[in-house]
N, C-alpha and C positions, 0 to 999 in steps of 0.2 A: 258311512262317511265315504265321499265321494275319492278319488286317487289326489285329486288336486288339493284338497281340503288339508292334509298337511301342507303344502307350498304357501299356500292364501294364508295361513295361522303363523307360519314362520316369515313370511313378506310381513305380515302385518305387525310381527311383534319387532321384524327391524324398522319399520319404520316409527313405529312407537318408542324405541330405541334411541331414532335417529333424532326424533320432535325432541326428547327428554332433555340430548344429549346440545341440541340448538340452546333451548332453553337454560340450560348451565349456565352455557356461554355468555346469553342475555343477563344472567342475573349477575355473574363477575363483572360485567360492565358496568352496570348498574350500581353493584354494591362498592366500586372502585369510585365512583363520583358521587357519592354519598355525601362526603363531608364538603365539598366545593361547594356543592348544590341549598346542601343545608345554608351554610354560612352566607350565598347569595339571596336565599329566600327571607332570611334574616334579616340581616344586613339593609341590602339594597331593595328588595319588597317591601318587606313590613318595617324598614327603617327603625329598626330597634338598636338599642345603645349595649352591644354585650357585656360592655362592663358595669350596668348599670343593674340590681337585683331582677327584677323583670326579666330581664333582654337574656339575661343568662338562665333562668330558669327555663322561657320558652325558643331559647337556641340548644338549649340538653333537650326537649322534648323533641323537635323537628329533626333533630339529628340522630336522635336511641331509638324513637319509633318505628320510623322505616328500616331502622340497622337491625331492631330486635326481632323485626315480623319479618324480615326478609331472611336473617337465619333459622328463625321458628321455622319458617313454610321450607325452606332447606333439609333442617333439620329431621323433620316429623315424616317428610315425603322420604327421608332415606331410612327411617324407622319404621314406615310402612312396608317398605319393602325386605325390611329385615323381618319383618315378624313375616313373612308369607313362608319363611323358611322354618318357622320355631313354632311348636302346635303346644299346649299346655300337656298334652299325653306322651310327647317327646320328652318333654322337661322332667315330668314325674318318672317317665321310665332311665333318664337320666341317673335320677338322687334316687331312687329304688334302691335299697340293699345296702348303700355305700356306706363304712365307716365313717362313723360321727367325726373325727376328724378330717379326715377328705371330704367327706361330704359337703363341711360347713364352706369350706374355698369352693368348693366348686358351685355349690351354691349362691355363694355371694359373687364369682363371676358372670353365673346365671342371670342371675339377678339386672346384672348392667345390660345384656345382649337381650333379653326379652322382656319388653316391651307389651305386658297387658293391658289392656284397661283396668282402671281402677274398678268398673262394675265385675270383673273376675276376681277381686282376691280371695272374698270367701270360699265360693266354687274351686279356685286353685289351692285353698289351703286344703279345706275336706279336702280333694282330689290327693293332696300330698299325704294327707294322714293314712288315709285309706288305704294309700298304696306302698306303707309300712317305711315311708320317708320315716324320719328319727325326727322329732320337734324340735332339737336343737338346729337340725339341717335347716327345715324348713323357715324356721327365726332365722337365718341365716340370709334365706333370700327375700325374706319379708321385708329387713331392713334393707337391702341393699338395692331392691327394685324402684323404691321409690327416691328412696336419697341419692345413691353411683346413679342417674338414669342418663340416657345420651343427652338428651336437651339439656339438661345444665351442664356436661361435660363440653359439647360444642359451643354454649355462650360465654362459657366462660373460657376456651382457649379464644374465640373471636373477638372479646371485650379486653380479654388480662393477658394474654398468652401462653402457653403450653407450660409452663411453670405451678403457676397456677391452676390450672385444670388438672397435671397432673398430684399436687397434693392434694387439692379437694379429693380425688379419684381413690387414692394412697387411702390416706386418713378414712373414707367414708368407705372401702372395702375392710380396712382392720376392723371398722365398727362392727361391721356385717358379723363378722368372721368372728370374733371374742364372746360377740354378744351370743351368738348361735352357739358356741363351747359351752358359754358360763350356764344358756338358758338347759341345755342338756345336761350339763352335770347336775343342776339341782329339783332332774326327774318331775317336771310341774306336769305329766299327762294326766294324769286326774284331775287338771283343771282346765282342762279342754270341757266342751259342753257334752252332755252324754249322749245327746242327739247325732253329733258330729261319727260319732262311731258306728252308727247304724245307717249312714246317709252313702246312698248309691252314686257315686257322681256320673252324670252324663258326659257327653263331648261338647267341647264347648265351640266356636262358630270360630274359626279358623279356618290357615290354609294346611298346605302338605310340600313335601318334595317333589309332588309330581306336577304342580304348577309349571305352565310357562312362563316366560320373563313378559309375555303381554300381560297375563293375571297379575305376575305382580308387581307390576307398575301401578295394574290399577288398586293393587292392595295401596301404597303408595298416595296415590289423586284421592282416594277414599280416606285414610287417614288424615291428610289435610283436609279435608273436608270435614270430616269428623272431630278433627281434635282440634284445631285451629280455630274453626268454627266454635267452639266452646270455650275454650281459653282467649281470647285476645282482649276482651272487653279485662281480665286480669291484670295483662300484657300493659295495655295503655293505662291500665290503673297504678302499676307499678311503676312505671315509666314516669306519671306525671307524680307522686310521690317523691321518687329521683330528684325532678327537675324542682321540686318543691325545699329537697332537700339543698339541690345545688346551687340552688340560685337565693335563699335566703338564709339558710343556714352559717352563722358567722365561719371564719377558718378556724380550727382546733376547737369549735366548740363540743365534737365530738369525739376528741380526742380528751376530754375532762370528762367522760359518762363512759366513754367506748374504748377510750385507751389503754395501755400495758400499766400506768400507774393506777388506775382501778383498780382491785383487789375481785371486787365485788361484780365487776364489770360484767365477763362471762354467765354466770349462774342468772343476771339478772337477765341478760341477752336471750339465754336458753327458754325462761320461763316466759318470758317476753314473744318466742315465736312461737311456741307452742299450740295459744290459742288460733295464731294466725292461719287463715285460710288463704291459703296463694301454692302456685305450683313455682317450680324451679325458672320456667319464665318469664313469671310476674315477679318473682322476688330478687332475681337477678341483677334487676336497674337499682333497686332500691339497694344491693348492694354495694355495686359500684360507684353511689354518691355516698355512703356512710366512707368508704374507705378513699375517697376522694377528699373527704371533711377529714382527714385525719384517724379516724375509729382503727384499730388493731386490728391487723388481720385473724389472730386469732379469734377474738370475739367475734368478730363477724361471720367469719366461718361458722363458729358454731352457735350463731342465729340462722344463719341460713341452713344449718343441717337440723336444728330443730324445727323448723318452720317445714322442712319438706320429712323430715326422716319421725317425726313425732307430731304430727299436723293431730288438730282433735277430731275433725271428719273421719281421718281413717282411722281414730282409735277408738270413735263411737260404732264404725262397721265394724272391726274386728270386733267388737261388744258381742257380736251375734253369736263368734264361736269359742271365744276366752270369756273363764271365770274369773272375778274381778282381784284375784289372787293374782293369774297369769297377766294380766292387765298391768297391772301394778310393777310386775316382776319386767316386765316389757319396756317399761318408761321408764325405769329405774336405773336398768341394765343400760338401754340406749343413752338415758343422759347424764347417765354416769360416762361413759365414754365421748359424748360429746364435750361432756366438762374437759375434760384429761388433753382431748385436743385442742379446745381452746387456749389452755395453760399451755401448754405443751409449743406450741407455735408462738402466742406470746412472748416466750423466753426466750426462744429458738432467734426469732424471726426480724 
């Protein structure tokens, strides 16, 4: 390396820096005339009637689409560049050793701050068992990485506000954290696969600390790329679900299926997202029009923490390294505490 070759790597990474830091700027602009812009496009383009079912369905679409993709691409570009600092061999050497009770907090704050892809959770579970993690620990961040994840904590302070994101946050960390205790007190490592204990794990494709801030920006452009890129066709499918809900759905009619005088409401919400396949950004809008018709926040929350924290995609991959014993103990444990906070908020709320 030539003398100058640091200068040109740190010139390049401020100005990489500096594009980033333009672009902010463009996008607050942007997302500040959002709703003018909607409402004109509406309105006076396509001369629709808002108050008319139609007009209102496709004035919630024109106006959550660009809101939801422009925080998504926000979002996911600042989660790229958080994972360039958190390696999966960091994380295990983290939870190594720790008391089952600290472990499982720390764990499920783990959980929120790193950001894997869903194709590492096997690879990062072996990697946690292997490395004498405690299984209640590692349940710990199992629940918590997908359900606390930053995407739904950022849509949901930009959609509801800080209130809001922070109970989802509250609630979906104790899940983490109870379920991680209870699943460790009742000793299931015998129902782990027996393969799992003899499996060497590699390093998985990550960054380090010794990155520059130019790598991890582009850790960052590459995550939007990657994750954006795959998720969005969700994104506008939940969205127009929203707008399906906002725009034709009577007022209070979800407030007689969805509401606090349901009994029944919760339990049926839970099993109801279960099967669903949607990430925390596609299922977000659809949120926000169920609790706009009225529907209980409690309930709703806890569809929307079933739908991302007990999704069956990810409970047919964990299939790979839990026996159908541990499986079972899994779903049971988590929806038993998603129950608890649906009532629980319900009553409160």
């Amino acid at each position: 390396m030539t003398p100058s070759a640091p200068n040109e790597e740190h010139n390049s990474s401020l100005l990489r820096i500096l594009m980033v830091g333009c672009a902010v700027v463009l996008w607050a602009v942007l997302y500040a005339w959002l709703e003018p812009l909607a409402r004109w496009l509406t309105e006076s383009a396509l001369h629709l009637d808002t108050a008319s079912r139609f007009g209102a369905a496709v004035a919630f679409f024109i106006y959550e689409a660009p809101k939801v993709l422009m925080l998504l691409l926000l979002v996911v570009f600042g989660v790229g560049v958080v994972r360039s600092f958190f390696t999966p061999e960091q994380t295990r050497k983290m939870l190594a050793g720790r008391r089952e009770s600290v472990g499982s907090v720390l764990a499920a704050l783990l959980g929120v701050v790193t950001p894997f892809c869903s194709c590492s959770a096997v690879p990062l579970f072996i990697g946690f068992v292997t490395s004498g993690v405690p299984l209640g620990v590692t349940f710990s961040f199992l629940v918590s990485a997908p359900m606390v994840n930053e995407i739904a904590l950022v849509m949901l302070f930009g959609l509801f506000g800080w209130k809001i994101a922070l109970l989802y946050m509250a609630t979906g960390l104790a899940i983490a954290m109870v379920s991680g205790l209870i699943i460790g007190r009742l000793k299931m490592e015998r129902f782990v696969e027996d393969w799992v204990y003899t499996m060497k794990v590699g390093s998985c494709e990550g960054a380090s600390n010794r990155q520059s801030w130019n790598d991890r920006i582009g850790f960052g452009f590459d995550a939007v790329r990657d994750i954006v890129g795959k998720v969005w066709p969700y994104v506008l499918a939940g969205i127009a679900v929203g707008a399906g809900i906002h725009g034709y759905v009577p007022e209070n009619f979800m407030a007689s299926i969805m509401g606090k005088s349901a009994w029944w409401s919760v339990p049926v919400a839970v099993l109801i997202g279960i099967p669903m396949y949607s990430n925390a950004a596609g299922i977000i809008p659809v949120v926000q029009a169920l609790l706009e018709k009225g529907a209980a926040l409690g309930t709703v929350l806890a569809f929307m923490m079933a739908v991302i924290g007990l999704s069956l995609p990810e409970t047919i991959i964990l299939r790979k390294v839990f026996k159908p014993q541990l499986i079972a103990a899994f779903i049971g444990v988590v929806g038993c505490g998603i129950l608890i906070v649906g009532y629980l908020f319900n009553i409160l709320l």
